[in-house]
C-alpha positions in Angstrom: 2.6 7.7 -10.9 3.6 6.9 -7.1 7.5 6.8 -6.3 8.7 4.3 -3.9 10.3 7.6 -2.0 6.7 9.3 -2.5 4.9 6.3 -0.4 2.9 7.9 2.9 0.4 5.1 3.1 0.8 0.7 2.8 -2.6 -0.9 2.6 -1.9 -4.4 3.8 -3.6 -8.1 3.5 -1.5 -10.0 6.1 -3.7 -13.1 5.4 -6.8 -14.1 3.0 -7.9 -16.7 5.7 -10.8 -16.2 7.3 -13.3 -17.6 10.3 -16.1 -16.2 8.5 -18.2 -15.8 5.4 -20.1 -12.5 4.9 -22.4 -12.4 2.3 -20.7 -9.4 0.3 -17.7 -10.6 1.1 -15.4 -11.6 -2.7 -14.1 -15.0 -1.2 -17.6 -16.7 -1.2 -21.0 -16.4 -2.9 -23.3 -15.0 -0.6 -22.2 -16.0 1.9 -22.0 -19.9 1.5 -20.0 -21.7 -1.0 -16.3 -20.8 -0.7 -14.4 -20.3 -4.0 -12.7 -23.2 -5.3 -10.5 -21.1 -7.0 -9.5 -19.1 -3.7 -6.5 -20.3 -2.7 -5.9 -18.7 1.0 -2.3 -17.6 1.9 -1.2 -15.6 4.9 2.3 -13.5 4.7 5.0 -14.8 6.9 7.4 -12.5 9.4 10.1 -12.9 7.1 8.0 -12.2 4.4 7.2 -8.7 5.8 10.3 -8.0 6.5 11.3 -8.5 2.6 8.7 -7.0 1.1 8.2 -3.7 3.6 12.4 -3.1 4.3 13.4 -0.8 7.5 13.8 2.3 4.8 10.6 2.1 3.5 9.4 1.4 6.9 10.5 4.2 8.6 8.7 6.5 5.8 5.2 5.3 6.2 3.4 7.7 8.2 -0.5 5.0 8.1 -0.5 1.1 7.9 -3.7 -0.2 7.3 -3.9 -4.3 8.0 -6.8 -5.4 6.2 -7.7 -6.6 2.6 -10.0 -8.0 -0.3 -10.4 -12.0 1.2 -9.2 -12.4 4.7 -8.8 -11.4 8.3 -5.8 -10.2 9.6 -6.2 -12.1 12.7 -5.7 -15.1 10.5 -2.0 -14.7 10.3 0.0 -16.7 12.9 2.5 -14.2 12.9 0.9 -10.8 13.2 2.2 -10.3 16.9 5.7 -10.8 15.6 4.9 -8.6 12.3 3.3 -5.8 14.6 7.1 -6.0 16.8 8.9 -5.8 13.8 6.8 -2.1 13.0 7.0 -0.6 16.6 10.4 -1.3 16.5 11.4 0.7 13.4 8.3 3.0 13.9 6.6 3.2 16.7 4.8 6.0 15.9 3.3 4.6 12.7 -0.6 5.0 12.4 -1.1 1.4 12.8 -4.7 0.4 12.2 -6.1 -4.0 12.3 -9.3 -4.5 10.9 -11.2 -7.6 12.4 -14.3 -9.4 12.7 -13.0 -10.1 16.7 -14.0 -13.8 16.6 -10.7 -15.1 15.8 -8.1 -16.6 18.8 -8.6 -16.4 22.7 -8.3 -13.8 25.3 -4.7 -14.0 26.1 -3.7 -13.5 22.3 -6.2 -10.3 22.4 -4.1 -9.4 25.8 -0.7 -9.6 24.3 -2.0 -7.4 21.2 -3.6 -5.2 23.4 0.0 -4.6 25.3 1.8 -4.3 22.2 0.0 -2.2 20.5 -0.3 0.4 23.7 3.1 1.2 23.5 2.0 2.1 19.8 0.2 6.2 20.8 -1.3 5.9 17.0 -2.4 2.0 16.9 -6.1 0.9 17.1 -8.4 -2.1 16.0 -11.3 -1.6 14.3 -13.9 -4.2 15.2 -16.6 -4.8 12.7 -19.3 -6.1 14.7 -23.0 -5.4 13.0 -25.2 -5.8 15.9 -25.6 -7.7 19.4 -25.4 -11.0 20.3 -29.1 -11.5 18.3 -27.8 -10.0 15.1 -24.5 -9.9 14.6 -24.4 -12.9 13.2 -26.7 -12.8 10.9 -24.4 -11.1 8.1 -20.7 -11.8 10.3 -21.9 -15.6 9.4 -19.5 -17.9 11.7 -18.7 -15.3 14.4 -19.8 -16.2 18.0 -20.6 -13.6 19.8 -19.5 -14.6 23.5 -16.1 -15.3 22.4 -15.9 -11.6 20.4 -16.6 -10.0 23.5 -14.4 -11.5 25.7 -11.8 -11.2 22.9 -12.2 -7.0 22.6 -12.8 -6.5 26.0 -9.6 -8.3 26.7 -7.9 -6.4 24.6 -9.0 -3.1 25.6 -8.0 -4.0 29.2 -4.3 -4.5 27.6 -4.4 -0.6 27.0 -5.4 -1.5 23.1 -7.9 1.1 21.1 -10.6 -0.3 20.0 -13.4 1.2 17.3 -16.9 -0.1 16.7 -17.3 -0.2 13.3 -21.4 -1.2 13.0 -22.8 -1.5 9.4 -26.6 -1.1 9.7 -29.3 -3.2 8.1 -32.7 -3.3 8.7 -32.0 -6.7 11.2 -29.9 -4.5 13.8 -31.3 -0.7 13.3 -33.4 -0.4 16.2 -30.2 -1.5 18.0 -27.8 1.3 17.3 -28.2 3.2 20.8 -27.7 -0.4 22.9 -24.8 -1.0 21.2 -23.2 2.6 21.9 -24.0 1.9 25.4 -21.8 -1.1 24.9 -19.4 0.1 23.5 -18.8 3.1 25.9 -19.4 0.2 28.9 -16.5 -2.0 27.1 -14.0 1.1 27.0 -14.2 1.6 22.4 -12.5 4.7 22.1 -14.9 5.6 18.5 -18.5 3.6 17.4 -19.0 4.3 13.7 -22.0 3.6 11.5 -22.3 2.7 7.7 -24.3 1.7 5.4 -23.1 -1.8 3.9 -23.0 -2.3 -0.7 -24.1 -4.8 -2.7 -28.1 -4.8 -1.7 -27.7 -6.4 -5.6 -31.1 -8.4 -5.1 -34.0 -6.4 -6.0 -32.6 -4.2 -3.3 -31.8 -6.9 -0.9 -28.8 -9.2 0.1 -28.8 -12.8 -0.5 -27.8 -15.4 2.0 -27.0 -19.0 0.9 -25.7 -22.1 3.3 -22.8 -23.9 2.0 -24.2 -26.1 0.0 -25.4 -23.2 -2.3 -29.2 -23.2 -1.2 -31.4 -20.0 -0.4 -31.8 -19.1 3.5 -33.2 -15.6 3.8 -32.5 -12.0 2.3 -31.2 -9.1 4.6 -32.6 -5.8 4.1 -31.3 -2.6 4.2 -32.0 0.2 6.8 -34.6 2.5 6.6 -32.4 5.4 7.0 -29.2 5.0 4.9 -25.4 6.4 5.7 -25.0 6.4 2.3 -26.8 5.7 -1.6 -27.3 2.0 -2.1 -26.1 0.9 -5.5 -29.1 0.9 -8.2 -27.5 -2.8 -9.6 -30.9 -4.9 -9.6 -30.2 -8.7 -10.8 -33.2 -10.3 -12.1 -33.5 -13.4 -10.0 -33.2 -13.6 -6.5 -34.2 -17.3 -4.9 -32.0 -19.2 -7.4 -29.9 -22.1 -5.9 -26.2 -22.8 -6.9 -25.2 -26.2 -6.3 -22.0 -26.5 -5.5 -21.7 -30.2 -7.3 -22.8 -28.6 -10.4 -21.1 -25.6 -10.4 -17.9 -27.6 -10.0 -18.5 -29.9 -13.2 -19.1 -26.8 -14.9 -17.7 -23.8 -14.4 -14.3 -22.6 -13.5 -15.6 -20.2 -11.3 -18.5 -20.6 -8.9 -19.2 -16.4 -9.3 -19.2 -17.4 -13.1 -22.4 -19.8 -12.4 -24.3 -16.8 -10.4 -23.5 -14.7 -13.8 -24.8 -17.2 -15.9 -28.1 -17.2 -14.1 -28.8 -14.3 -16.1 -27.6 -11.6 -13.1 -25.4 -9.9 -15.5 -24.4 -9.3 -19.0 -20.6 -10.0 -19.9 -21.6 -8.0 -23.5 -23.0 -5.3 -21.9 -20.1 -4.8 -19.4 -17.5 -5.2 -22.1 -19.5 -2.4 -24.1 -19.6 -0.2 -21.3 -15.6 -0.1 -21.4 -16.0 1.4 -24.5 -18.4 3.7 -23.5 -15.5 5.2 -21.4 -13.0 6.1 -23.1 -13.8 9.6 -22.6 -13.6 9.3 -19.1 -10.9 10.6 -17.4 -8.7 9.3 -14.4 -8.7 12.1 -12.0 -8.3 10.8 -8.5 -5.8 8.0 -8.5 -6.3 6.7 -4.9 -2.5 5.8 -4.8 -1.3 9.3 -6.3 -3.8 10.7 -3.7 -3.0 8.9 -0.8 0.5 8.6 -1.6 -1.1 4.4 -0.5 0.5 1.4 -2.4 -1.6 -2.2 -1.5 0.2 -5.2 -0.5 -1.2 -8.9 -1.4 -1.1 -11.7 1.0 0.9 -13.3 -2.0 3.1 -10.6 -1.7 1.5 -9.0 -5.0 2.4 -5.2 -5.0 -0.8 -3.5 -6.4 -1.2 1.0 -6.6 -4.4 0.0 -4.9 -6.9 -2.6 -3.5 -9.1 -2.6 -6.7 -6.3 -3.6 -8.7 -5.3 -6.2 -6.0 -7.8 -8.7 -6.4 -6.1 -10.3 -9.7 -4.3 -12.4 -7.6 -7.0 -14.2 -6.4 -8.5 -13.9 -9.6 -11.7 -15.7 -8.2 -14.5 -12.4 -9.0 -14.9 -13.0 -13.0 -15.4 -9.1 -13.3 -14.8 -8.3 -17.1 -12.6 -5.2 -15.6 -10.2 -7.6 -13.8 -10.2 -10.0 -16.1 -8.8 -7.7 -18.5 -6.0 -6.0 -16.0 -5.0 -9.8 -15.3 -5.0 -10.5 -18.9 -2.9 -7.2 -19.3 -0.6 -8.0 -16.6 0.1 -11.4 -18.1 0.8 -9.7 -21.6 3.5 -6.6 -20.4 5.4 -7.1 -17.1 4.0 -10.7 -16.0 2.9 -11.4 -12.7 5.4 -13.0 -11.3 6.9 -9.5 -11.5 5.0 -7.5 -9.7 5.8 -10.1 -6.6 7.8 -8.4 -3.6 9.0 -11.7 -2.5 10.5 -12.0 -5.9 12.3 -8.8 -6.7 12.2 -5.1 -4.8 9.1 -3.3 -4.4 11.1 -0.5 -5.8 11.8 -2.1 -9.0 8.1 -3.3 -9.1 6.7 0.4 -8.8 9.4 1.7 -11.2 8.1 -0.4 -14.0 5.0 -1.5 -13.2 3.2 1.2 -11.5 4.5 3.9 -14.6 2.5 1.8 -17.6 -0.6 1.7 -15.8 -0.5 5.4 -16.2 0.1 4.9 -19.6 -2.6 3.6 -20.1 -5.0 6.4 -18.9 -4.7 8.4 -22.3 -5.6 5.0 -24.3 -8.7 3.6 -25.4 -9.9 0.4 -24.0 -9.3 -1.3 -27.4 -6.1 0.4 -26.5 -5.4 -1.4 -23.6 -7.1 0.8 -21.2 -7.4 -0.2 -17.8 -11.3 -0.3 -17.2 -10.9 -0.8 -13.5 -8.8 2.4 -13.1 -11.6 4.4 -15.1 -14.2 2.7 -12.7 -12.9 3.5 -9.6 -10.5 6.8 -10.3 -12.6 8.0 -12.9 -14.8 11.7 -12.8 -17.4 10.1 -10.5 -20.5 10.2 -8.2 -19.2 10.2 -4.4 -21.3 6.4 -4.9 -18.7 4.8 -7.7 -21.2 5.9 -11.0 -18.9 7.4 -13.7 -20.4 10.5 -14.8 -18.3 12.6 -17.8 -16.9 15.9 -17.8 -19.9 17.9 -19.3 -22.2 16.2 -16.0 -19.6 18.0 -13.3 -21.3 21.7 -14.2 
């Protein structure tokens, strides 16, 4: 597994704060009722500085600031934790991943100065439309405010990248909005085709009281295969009143509602075992992920435990898991060093690749890491040929 000398890559969620609530988005059901479980947290200055130390600093050749729940935007002190990198490696390949609705102009101008004396910085803006779309799945960003905010920032001497996920709302718009982007001064626009069109191939849009507004559809020409997940409702409403007497978890109320089979997904665990972990994104990437807890994770699908708010059988059982070998408090960076976490953490999830899930297999590993289809579908050895 991963060495803390072997580490190229840090994958980090600064904050799980957040202005807005996309509909695919873990930290809310469809966009609407917020987790009460989700307990937002944003890393601290000094909490950077203990967790990521100069050393390991200066061996990190990409930084990644984004996440599972939040914006890194969201932190107060991301100007001060973006000093503390350029001055122990300036050089780093620094990339912020933002919605662009969060703070004013003159905080955009100040990162946009700071991070121009940064050659290998950028921000990557995802903004899914114009100013009659974008909103629709960035739920809670205003659009006049994200444009003065990037083009402020790109006046500083900042990078910026379009990032545009395409539905079929903002399609026909994907030529305006590469004439705006060259207009503004982006450096890159990018296109993608968004997941989770879970709905009888739709996305499902609720207000925050847990009531049904519309569905999004996807493009008619796709970047990408959409995920063949079909739930058998789509127009159910999830009270949030209800849920709240009820359940421990609001996403455990959308399961309930007959979406998904606990059983089934438990017996496809076992239906893995022969499956075998091949491509390891931290091994590959030489990438460790970082918690806004300070939570040190190999990767970003192991990293939602903290939060523990999506009741996905996979990471209930790597929480579960967790609990029963090193403990979670112990695989905290602001507790002890993250090279004594990855030295006796990181080595028995490996272990656990050559075990059976009754073994204590880790199913999420086998999902994600697994011999698989370039969409996330685990196909076996004897499908490769």
């Amino acid at each position: 597994m991963l060495k803390y000398e072997d580490v190229k890559q840090v994958h980090l969620e600064l904050s799980s704060h957040c202005n807005s609530s996309c509909p695919t988005c873990p930290r809310n059901v469809d966009g609407g009722i917020v987790s009460h479980e989700l307990k937002p947290t944003s890393l601290s200055l000094e909490d950077v500085m203990k967790i990521l130390p100069v050393d390991l600093l200066k061996q990190v050749s990409i930084m990644n600031m984004c996440g599972n729940y939040g914006d890194p935007i969201m932190c107060k002190d991301i100007i001060g934790v973006i000093r503390y990198i350029q001055k122990n490696n300036y050089l780093l390949e620094l990339n912020i991943h933002t919605n662009g609705g969060i703070r004013d102009e003159e905080f955009w101008t100040r990162l946009g100065s700071l991070m121009a004396t940064m050659p290998n910085s950028s921000v990557t803006f995802s903004i899914d439309g114009l100013a009659d779309t974008n909103h629709l799945y960035r739920i809670g960003v205003e659009w006049d405010r994200l444009i003065k905010n990037v083009q402020a920032f790109i006046n500083a001497g900042g990078t910026a990248i379009w990032d545009f996920l395409v539905f079929g709302h903002n399609e026909h718009q994907i030529n305006d909005a590469r004439r705006l982007a060259d207009e503004m001064g982006f450096n890159t626009f990018l296109e993608g085709t968004p997941h989770s069109f879970n709905y009888n191939g739709k996305m499902r849009v609720v207000d925050r009281n847990g009531k049904f507004i519309r569905h999004i559809e996807p493009a008619k020409k796709l970047a990408r295969p959409l995920h063949d997940i079909t739930y058998n409702s789509i127009d159910f409403d999830t009270n949030i009143n209800s849920v709240s007497e009820k359940y421990s978890s609001i996403r455990m109320a959308v399961l309930d509602k007959n979406h998904r089979s606990y059983d089934d997904q438990i017996k496809k665990f076992n239906d893995m075992d022969h499956v075998e972990v091949q491509e390891c994104t931290a091994i590959r990437f030489s990438e460790i992920y970082i918690d806004s807890d300070g939570g040190i994770h190999p990767c970003c699908y192991l990293g939602h435990i903290n939060k523990d708010i999506l009741p996905m059988p996979e990471l209930v059982y790597h929480k579960k898991w967790i609990d029963e070998t090193v403990g979670l408090e112990n695989i905290n960076a602001l507790n002890k060093p993250i090279k004594e976490i990855m030295e006796s953490y990181f080595p028995t999830i490996k272990q656990g690749w050559n075990k059976t899930f009754a073994q204590g297999r880790n199913p999420m590993c086998v999902l994600k890491c697994g011999i698989q289809r370039p969409n996330g579908f685990i196909r076996t050895t004897e499908q490769i040929s």
